[in-house]
N, C-alpha and C positions, 0 to 999 in steps of 0.2 A: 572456798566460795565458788557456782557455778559463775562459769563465764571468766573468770580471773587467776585460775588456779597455776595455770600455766606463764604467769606473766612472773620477769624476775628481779629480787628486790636487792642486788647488790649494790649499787650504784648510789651510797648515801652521801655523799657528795653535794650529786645532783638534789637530793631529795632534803638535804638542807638549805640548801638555794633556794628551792621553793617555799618550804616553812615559813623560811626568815621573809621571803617575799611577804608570803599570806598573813604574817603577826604584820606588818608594816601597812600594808592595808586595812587591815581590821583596826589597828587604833589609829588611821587616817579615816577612817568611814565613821568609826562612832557607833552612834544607836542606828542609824541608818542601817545599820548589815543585817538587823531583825529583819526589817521589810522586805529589804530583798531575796534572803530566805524563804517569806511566806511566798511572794508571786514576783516572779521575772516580768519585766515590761515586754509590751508588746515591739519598742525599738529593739532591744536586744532580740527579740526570735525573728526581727524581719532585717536585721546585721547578718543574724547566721544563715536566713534563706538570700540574703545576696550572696554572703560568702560562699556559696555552695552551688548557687545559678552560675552558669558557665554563661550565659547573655551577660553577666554585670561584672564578671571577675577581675578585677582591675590588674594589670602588666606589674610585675615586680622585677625590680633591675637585679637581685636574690639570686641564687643559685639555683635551678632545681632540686626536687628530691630532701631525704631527708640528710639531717646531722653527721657527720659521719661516727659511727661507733653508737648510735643510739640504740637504730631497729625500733623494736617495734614495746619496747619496755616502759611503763607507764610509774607514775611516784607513787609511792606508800598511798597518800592519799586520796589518791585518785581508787587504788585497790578500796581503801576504805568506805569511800561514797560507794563502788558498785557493791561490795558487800552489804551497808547498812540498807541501799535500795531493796537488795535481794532480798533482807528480812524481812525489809516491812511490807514487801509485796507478799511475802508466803505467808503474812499473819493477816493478810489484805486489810493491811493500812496504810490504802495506796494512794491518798494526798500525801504520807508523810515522805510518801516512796520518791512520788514525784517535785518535793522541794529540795529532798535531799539530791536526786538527777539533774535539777535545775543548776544546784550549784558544782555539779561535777560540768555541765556544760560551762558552765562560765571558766573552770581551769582547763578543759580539755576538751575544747569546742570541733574536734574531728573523731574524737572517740564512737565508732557508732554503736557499738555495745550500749552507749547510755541513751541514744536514741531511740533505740532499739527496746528498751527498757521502758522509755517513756509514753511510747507509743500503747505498750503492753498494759499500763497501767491508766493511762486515757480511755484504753478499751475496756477495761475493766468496769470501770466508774463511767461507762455508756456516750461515752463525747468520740466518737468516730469519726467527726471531723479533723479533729487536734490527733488522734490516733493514727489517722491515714498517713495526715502531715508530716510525722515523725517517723512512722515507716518509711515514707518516700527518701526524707534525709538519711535516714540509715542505709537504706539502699542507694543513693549516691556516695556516700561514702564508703559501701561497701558492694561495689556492682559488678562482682561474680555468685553473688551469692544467690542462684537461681532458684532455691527455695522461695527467699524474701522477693524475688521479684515477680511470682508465680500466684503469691500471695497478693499482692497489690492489684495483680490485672485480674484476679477475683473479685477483690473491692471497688476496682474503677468501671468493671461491669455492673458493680451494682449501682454505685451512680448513676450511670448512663451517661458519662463523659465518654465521648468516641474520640477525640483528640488523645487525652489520659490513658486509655486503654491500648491504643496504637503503641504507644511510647511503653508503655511496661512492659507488654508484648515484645516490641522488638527489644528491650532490655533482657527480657527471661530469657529471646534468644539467643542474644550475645555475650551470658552468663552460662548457657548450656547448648552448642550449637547443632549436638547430637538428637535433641529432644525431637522428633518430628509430629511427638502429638501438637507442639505448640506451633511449629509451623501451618499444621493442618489448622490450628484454629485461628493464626495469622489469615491465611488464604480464605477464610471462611466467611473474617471480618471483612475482608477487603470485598467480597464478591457479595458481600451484603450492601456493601458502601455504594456499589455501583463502578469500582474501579476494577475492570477486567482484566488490564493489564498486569496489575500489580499482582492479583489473585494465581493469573495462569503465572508468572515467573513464580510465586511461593510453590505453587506446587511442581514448575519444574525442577527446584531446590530440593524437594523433598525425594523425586524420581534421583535425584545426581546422587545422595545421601543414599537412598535407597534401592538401585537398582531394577531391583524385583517390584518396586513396586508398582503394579501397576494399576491398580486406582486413581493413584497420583498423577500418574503417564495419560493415562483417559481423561480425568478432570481438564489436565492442563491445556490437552487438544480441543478439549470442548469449547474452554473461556477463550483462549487464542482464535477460536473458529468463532465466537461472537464478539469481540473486540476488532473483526475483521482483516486479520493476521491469517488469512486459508493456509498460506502457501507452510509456512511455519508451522500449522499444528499435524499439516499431512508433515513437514518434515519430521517432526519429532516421534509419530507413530512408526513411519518407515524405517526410520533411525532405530527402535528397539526391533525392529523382525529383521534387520540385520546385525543386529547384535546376537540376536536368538534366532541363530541359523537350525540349531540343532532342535530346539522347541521353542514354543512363542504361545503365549495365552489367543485361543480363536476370539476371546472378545475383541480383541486388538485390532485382530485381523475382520471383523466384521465391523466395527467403529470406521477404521478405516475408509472400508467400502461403504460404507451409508454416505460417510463424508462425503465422498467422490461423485457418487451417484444422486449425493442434493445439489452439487456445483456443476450436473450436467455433463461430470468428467466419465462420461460412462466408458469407452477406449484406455483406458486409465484404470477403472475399475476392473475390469474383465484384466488386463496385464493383472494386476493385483493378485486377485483368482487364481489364475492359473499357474503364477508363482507361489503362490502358498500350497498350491495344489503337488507341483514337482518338487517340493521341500518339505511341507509337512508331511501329505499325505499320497506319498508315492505309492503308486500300485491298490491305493484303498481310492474309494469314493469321496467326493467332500462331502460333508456335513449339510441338511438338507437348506438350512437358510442360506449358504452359498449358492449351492445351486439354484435356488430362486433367485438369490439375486441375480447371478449371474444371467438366468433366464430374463429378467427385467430390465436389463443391460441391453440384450438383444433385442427386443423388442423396441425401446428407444432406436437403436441404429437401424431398424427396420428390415432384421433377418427374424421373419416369422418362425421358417421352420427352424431354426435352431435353437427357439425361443420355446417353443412347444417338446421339445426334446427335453430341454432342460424343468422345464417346470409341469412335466408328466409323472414324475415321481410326489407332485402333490394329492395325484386321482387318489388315491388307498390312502393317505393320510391325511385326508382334509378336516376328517372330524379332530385330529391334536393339533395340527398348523392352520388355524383358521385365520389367525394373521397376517399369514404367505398370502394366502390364497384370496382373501381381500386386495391383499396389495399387489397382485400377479393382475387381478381384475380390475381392480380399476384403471391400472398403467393399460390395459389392451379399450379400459371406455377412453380415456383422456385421449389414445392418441386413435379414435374414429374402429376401433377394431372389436364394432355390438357383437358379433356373433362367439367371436371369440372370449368377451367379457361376460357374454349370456354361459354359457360353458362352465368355467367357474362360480358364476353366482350360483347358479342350480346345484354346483354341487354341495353347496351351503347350506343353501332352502332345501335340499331334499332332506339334510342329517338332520333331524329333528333336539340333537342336543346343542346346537347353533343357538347361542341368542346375542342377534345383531338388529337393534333395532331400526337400523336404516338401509338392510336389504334389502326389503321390500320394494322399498322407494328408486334402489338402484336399479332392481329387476326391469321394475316400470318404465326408467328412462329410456333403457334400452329396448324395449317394443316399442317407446316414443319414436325411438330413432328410426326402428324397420316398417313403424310404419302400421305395428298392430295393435289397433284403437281397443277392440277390447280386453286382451289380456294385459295391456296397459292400466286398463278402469277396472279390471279386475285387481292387479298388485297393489293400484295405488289407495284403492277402498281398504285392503291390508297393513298397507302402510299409516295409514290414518289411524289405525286401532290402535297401532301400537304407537305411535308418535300423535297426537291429537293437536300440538304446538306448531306440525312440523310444516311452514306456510307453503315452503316450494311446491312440496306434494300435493298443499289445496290447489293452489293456483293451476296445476300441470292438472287435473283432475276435474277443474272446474272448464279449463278450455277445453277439454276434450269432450263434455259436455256441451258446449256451447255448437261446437263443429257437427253431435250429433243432435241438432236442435231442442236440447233440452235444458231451456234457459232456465225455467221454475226450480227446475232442481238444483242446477248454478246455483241461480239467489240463495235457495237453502242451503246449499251448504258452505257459501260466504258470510251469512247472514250472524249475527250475534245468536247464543243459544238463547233460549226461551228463561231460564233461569238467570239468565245475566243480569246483572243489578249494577248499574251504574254511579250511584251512589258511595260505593263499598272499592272503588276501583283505586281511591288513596288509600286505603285501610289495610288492603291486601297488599304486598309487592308481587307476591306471583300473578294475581288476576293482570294487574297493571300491565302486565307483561304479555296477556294471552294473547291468541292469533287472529280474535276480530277486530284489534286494535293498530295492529298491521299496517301501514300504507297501502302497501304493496295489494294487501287484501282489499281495501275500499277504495283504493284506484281502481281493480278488474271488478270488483260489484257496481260499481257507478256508469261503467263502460259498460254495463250490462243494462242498466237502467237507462243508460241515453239511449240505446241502438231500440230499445222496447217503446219510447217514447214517454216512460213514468217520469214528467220533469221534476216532481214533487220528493220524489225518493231520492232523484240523483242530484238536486241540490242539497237535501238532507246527509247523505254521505260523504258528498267531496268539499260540500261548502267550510266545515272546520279546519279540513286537511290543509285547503291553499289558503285560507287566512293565517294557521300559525306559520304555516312557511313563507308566506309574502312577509310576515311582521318581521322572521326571522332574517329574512334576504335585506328589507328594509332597514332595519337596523342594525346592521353589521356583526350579529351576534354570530353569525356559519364561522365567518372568519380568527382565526383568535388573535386578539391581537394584545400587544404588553399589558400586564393589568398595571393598575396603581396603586400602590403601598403604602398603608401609614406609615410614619413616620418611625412606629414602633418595631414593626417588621421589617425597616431598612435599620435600624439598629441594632437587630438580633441577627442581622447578618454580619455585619460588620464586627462585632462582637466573636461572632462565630470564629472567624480568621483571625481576629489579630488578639481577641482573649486578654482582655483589658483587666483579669482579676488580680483582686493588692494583695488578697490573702493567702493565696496556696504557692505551693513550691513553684511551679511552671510560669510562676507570673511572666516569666519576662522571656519563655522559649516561643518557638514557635512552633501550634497547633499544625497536627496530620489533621488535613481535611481533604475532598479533591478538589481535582480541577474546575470540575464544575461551581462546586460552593467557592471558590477564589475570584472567579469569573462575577459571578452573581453580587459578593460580596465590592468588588472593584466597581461594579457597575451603582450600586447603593449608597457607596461612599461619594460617588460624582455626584449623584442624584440630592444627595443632604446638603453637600455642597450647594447646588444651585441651590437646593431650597432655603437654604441661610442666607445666600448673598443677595436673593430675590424678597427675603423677607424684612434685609436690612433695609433695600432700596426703598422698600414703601413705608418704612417706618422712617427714613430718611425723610423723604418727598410730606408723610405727614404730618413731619415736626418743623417744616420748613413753611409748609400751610398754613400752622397754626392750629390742628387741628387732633384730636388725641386719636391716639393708634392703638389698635387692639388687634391681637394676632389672630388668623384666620384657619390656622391648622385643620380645627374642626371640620371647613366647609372644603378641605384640599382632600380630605381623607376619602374614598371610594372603596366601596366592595368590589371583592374580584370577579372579573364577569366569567362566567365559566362557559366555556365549549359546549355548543350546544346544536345537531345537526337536525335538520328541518324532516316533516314527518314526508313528506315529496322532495326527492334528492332530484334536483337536475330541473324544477319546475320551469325556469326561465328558461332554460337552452334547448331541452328536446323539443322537438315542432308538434309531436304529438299532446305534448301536454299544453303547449300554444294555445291548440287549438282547443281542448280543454276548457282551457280559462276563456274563450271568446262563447266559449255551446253555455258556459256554467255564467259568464254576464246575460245573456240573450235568455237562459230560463229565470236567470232572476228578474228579468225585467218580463218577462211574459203570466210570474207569479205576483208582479206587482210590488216586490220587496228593490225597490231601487236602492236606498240608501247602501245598504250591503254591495250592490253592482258598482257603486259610484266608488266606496270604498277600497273594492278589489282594483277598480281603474286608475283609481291614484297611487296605488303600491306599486301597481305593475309597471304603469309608469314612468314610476320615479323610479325600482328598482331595477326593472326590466330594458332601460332604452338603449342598451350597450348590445342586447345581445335578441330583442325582438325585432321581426321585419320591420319596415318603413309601412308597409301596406298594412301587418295587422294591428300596429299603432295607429295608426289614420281609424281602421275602422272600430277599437275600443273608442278611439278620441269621440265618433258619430254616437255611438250608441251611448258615451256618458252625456254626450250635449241634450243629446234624444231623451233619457233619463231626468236629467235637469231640470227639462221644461213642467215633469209632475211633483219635483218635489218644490219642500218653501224657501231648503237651503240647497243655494245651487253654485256651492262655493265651486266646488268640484268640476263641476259640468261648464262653469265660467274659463277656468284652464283649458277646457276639452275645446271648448267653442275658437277661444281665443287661435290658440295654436291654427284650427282649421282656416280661420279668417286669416292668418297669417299664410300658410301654404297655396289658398286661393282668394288673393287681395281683389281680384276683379269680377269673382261671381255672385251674381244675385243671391242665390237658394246658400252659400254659405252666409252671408249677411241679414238673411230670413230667418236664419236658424239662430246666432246670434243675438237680433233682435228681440227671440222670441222666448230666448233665455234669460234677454236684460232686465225685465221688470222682475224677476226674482232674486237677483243677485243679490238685493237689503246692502250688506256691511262690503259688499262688490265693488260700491258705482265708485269710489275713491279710484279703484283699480282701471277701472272702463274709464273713466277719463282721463286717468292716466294715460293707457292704451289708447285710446283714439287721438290725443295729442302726438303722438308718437308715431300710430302709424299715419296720419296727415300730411305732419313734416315728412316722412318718405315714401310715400305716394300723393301726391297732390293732386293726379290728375283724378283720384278716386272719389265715386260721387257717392255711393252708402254711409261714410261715415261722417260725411258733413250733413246729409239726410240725419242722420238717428240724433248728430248733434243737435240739426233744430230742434227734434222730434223733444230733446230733453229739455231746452230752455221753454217750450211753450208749457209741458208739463209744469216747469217753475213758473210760469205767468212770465216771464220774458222774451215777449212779444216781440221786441225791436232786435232784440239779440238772435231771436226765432227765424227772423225776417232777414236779417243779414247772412244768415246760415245758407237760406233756402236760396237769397237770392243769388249768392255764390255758385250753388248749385246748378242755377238756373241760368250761369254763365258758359257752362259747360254744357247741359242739355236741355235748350229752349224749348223744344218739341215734348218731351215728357210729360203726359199729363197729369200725375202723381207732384212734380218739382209747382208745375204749376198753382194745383189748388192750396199746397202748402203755401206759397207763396201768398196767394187772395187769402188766405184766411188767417193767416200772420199778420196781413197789414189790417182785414176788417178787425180782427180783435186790438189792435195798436190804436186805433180812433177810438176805441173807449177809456183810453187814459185821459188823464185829466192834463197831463202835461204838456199834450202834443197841442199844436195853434193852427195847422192847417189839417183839419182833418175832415175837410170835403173832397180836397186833395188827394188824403191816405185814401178815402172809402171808393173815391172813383179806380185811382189805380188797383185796388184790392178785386174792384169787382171789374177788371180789365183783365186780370189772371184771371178769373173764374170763369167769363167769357171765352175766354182761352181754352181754357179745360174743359169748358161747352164744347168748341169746335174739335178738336183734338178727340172728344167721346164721340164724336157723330149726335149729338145731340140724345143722348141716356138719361135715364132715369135720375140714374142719383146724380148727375153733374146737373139736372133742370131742380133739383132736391138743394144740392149743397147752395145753388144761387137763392132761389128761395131762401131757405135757412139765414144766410146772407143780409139778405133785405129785412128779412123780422129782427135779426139782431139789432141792426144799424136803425129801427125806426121805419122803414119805404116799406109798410103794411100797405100798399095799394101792386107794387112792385110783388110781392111776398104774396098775395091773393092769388095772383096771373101766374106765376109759377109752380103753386101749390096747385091750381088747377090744372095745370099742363102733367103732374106729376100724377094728380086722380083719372085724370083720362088715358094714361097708361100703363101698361101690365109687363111687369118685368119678370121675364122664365129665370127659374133655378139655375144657378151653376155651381157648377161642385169646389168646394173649397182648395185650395193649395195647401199641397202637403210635402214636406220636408223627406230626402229618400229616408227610407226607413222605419219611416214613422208609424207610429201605430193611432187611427185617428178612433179607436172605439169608443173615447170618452167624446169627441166631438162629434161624433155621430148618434149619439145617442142625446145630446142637447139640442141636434136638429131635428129631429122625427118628423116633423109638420112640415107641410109645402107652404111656398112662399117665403122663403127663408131669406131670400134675393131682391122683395118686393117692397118698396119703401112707401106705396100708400097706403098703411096707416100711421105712419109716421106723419105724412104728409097732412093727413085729416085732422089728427090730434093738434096737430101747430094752427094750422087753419080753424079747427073749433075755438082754439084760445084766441085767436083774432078776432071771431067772431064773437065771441062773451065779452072781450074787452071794448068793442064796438056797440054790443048792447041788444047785440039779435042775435039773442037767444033760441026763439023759432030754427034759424038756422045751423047756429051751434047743433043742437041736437037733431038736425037732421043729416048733418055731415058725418057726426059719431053711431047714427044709427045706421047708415050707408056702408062704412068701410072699418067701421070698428067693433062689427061684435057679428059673433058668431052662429049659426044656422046650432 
């Protein structure tokens, strides 16, 4: 029988010992021995995956080791079962295979041969889970056998258990330590994983193993030089070119110096050189990418001419090393050396089997720099043809335009192509992507359009730009900050590390995963924590209510916010785009689109106050107040105002402006009274907002409350002619309540403030108007006659309205057109003709209204 043929059967002794055991079982067990025959429970295969997990192997106080005199000889019947399996596997009747294995595991549960069998026949009959299971216990019980383990880390690739895979792998290595293909795909797995470390020590393993090799030797310097280990990965290259005095692979020696020469270590590099130089290649030339480099070395340390000595041998070879010679040029642009980088590029552009398609664009830079405008607009129009995406070159290409006054052409060629369809810009990802959708691109078109004066175009193009970047700034999305995880994905991390499964062999080791994943996972396991102990508490607190608890999982769950960088980088902090966003409110309010101005004032605002002036805050705050007063929602402009009243509590023309904001507020005035409570208590000696407060209670018909306000006021400035009339016209409308008792009293004091406001006006029009007015209300139509005449016998000149700084007054100058705007007799005639109808001369009525009331 394969598999058994070697094993040997003297020892009958022993193998009547067992017999006799197995008849004494069997007529102990009964009919029961049928069943367990057909299928083994699943207690007994999760007995022999503890017995065999080294996490669970319980301490026996035993001897180690086997019996002595045994080895490795198994009983007749144990021969028996692996033969009867053998057969019925090769006639493939492989249930009967695998009941007859079942019960050789129950006599000889270390055997891995039978495991090994049973696996085979799981595979067979397509159950590759139960198949896996059973190679893996075969392979613990048999863990030199690097075949078998070779086999498994094929299979647990095809999982895509990364944990599983680790562990079989380092098993196939410590089964064959020689093998360095499996090292290599150890190193291979790790540097997929993200663990550097691990990756570059596998492949230093492999260089120790294999000298020569040096693949291995490069790899390993490389992942050491990105896990930030420098000094270490230069050790281990220099380490083999002194091992290999006599020869050394030049990649080595060129890995090396790149190394050295990206760490700035250019003195370092050139020693390099020149030692490989009097070692390798004594009496000969180096090799020509040595020599550039070494020429690129020199250059850094700022020995020109010896920089040009060495990278002279690129003149005659530039059409094969066009890689040098890019890279020889750009090191002499980076470090300010145009003439010298012009030199090299030419010789690029001259060879016509050159294809680099951002030559062009270099060439250009460099006449940028010396200075020569047109063979600049010459390369960069070339540059363009071939690179069409390529924005720097528009931009460089569109200023040098602009310098030679040729904006029109600018615009065209920032401008969208004619074909662009906007529409189609989700549809495509490349369009998405094209170069009129740029910031960068409709930042310098806009700044073409302001300096030309088109306010129409250039809020049309920058206006998208700073709303989604103010939305962005505004709402914290630039910044990234911890997302929040259902519940389910702090699960599958946690899971991840500590590998909770009952069913597979590994249940109880512990998962390769890295540092990272341990980290993430520790941090997930606190966080379910809190979330359970937080969820107990309110389920606590609602059963102590009285009240039924239902958990709230659903509404704690959040999408991840993902990273996401604004189309204008830097909009709040450069002073140029400042001022920007002050030119781009000032055209939106000169195009009449306020809302949109008020909206950009409140992001800026709110996002901006950390790192805007104090001064271009103040003058956004004017221009949203000034805004305000045309729209009907003037939520906005109500914060703008406020603030400003707050910075100047004792100017008039800010309290004008204010004022003239209040009756739009609507869903506001809650706030405004607030505020004016507020600022009263800490300025008391301040008279405008005990003024606006009258001005609100008479709006309510609270006249007495009107009148306490004003007279307040009127404590503080008795000379006012303004405190005054409010004052008289507080108390004559208080005398038409029904409630008041002395109201000859109220009317005479009311018309002793208006008398006031007589003499304080110099005797004016409308202060001989507002008395009048006065007397008609209260009844003294004989009083009201005599002043209404005083008010037709004179002629009151225009003055110009008061305006607020900033203000734009074209709507209120266009309601005034007509002169007389200042003149209040017809006002005067009109009240006087109804005096006169009410009295019953009529005659006069209509001769009063034909006099001052109608028109030539």
């Amino acid at each position: 029988m394969s598999g058994s043929g070697n094993l040997p059967l003297d020892y009958e002794a022993l193998a009547e010992k067992k017999r006799k055991a197995l008849a004494d079982m069997q007529g102990s067990e009964g009919s029961s021995k049928k069943a367990r025959k057909e299928d083994i429970s699943e207690g007994i295969m999760d007995e022999i995956m503890q017995t065999l997990n080294c996490g669970r192997r319980r301490k026996s106080s035993k001897k180690r080791g086997r019996r002595k005199g045994r080895g490795n000889k198994l009983s007749p019947q144990i021969q028996r079962i692996v033969g009867d399996a053998t057969l019925h596997y090769g006639n493939g009747r492989f249930k009967e295979a695998i009941t007859v294995l079942k019960e050789g595991v129950q006599l000889e549960p270390k055997f891995p041969h039978l495991y090994h069998m049973l696996g085979l026949s799981y595979k067979a009959l397509g159950d590759n889970k139960r198949a896996f299971q059973f190679y893996i216990i075969a392979g613990l019980l048999k863990p030199k056998d690097p075949d078998l383990w070779k086999l498994l880390f094929t299979w647990s690739i095809e999982q895509e258990n990364v944990s599983l895979t680790c562990h079989c792998l380092s098993k196939a290595i410590m089964a064959d330590p020689t093998d360095i293909s499996l090292r290599y795909l150890q190193a291979s797995l790790y540097d997929e994983l993200g663990d550097y470390q691990k990756a570059a020590e596998s492949y230093e393993q492999i260089q120790q193993i294999s000298p020569d090799n040096v693949e291995a030797l490069k790899s390993g310097a490389k992942l050491y030089q990105k896990c930030g280990q420098i000094e270490r990965s230069f050790a281990i290259l220099e380490g083999y070119l002194e091992g290999h005095q006599d020869e050394a692979d030049l990649s080595v020696i060129n890995l090396l110096v790149s190394m050295l020469m990206q760490n700035n270590a250019y003195e370092r590099a050139l020693q390099q050189i020149e030692q490989a130089h009097a070692i390798y290649y004594s009496g000969k030339e180096l090799p020509i990418n040595l020599k550039t480099k070494s020429g690129i070395c020199h250059i850094h340390l700022g020995d020109i001419e010896k920089a040009e000595v060495f990278c002279s041998v690129l003149q005659s070879m530039a059409h094969d090393h066009a890689d040098l010679v890019t890279e020889v040029a750009d090191t002499f642009m980076t470090l300010g050396h145009v003439n010298s980088a012009l030199k090299y590029y030419n010789m690029l552009e001259n060879d016509d089997g050159i294809d680099d398609d951002h030559l062009h664009h270099k060439i250009a830079q460099c006449y940028i720099s010396t200075g020569e405008k047109v063979l600049a607009i010459k390369f960069l129009r070339k540059a363009l043809e071939r690179l069409e995406n390529n924005v720097d070159a528009r931009l460089n290409l569109a200023s040098l335009l602009i310098e030679d006054s040729k904006e029109d052409e600018a615009i065209s060629l920032l401008s969208p192509p004619q074909s662009f369809d906007l529409q189609n810009i989700n549809k495509n990802s490349d369009t998405s992507k094209s170069w009129w959708l740029n910031g960068k691109i409709k930042l310098k078109l806009c700044n073409i359009y302001r300096a030309k004066g088109m306010m129409e175009d250039f809020v049309n193009t920058i206006l998208p730009l700073v709303q989604e970047s103010l939305y962005i700034e505004s709402l914290g999305i630039k910044i990234k900050v911890r997302r929040r995880l259902r519940d389910s994905d702090l699960f599958e991390r946690v899971k991840k590390v500590d590998d909770r499964q009952t069913d597979g062999v590994f249940c109880g080791s512990r998962p390769m995963v890295t540092a990272a994943d341990r980290l993430k996972a520790s941090r997930a396991r606190k966080l379910l924590q809190k979330k359970a102990a937080l969820k107990e508490e309110k389920k606590a607190a609602a059963l102590a209510a009285g009240l039924d608890w239902h958990s709230d999982d659903a509404n704690d769950e959040s999408e991840e916010e993902h990273f996401k960088e604004p189309p204008l980088v830097n909009l709040l902090k450069d002073e140029e785009q400042q001022d920007l966003i002050i030119d781009l409110c000032k055209a939106l309010e000169s195009l009449e689109r306020y809302y949109e101005a008020l909206d950009i004032i409140k992001l800026v605002l709110k996002s901006g106050h950390n790192f805007f002036p104090v001064e271009k805050q103040q003058q956004l705050r004017s221009l949203g107040a000034q805004m305000a007063y045309y729209t009907m929602d003037s939520k906005h402009g109500f914060d703008c105002i406020k603030h400003i009243v707050q910075q100047h509590p004792y100017s008039i023309t800010a309290w004008n402006c204010y004022y003239k904001v209040l009756p739009r507020s609507g869903k506001c005035y809650s706030r405004h009274c607030k505020f004016l409570r507020f600022f009263r208590s800490k300025h008391k000696d301040c008279i405008p907002p005990i003024v606006i407060s009258g001005h609100q209670f008479t709006v309510l018909s609270h006249h007495q409350d009107a009148a306490r306000e004003y007279l307040e006021a009127y404590k503080l400035l008795p000379e006012n002619p303004l405190i005054n009339l409010c004052v008289g016209t507080a108390l004559i409308n208080l005398t038409l309540g029904l409630r008041l008792q002395n109201k000859h009293q109220c009317i005479a004091q009311g018309l002793a403030f208006l008398y006031n406001n007589l003499r304080l006006c110099e005797n004016s029009q409308e202060a001989l108007y507002n008395i009048g007015r006065a007397c008609h209300h209260v009844g003294l139509v004989t009083l009201a006659v005599s002043y209404y005449e005083k008010v037709l016998a004179m002629k009151e000149k225009d003055h110009p309205i008061p305006k607020l700084p900033n203000e734009n007054w074209d709507h209120a100058v266009e309601n005034h057109k007509k002169d007389g705007y200042c003149d209040l007799r017809r006002e005067a005639a009109f009240n006087l003709h109804l005096i006169y109808r009410k009295c019953g001369a009529m005659d006069l009525a209509r001769q009063v209204l034909k006099d001052h009331c109608t028109f030539d």
